[in-house]
N, C-alpha and C positions, 0 to 999 in steps of 0.2 A: 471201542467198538469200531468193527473195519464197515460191518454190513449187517442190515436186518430184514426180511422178511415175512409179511404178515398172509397167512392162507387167506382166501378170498372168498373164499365156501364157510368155512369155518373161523374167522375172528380171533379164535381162543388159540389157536395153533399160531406162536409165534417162530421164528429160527435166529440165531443171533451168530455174527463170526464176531472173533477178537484176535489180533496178531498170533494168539496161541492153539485156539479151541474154536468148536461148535459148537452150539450150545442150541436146545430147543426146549420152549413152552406149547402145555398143554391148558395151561388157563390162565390165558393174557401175559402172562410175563412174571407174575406172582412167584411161579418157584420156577425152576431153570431145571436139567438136566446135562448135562456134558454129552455132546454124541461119541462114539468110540470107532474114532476114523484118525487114522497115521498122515499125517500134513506135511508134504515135501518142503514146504513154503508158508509165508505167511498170507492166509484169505485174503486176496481182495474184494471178489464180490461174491455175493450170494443171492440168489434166487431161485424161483419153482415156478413149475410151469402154471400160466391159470386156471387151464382148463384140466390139470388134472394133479393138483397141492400137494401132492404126495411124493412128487418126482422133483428135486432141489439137485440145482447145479451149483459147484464153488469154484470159481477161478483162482489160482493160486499165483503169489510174486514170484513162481518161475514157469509159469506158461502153463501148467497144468491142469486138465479140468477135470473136474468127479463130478460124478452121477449118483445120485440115491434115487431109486426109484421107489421105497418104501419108510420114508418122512425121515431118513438118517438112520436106521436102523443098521444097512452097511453102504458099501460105498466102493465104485469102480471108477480107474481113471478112462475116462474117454480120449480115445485116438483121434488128436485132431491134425488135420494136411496141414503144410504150411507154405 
């Protein structure tokens, strides 16, 4: 496991990276689902905003960042300067 986050509103809504996958729960961690998002790279970090859980960013081992704005359902990479 690279990285995991826990909603802050919602408890039961976990997210999970692994060198391969996304992965997200809908009641604590019990059963998993795969999210269906194409990974340049392997995750390194994963997080969502607190004030609004639904919006998860992934950093990736080659500088790349995504955006779900709807709990992983899809996934856009964000344009960042450097």
């Amino acid at each position: 496991m690279n990285a995991i986050a826990i909603d802050p509103i919602t408890p039961q809504n976990v997210y999970l990276a692994n060198p391969d996958s996304l992965f997200r729960s809908a009641d604590g961690g019990v059963t998993w689902t795969t999210m269906k998002v194409e990974l340049s790279a392997e995750p390194l970090a994963l997080t969502l905003n607190p004030n609004t859980p639904s919006t998860l960013f992934v950093l990736l081992a080659d500088g790349t960042l995504m955006l779900s704005d709807n709990s992983g359902d899809t996934w856009t990479t964000v344009e960042v300067s450097r």
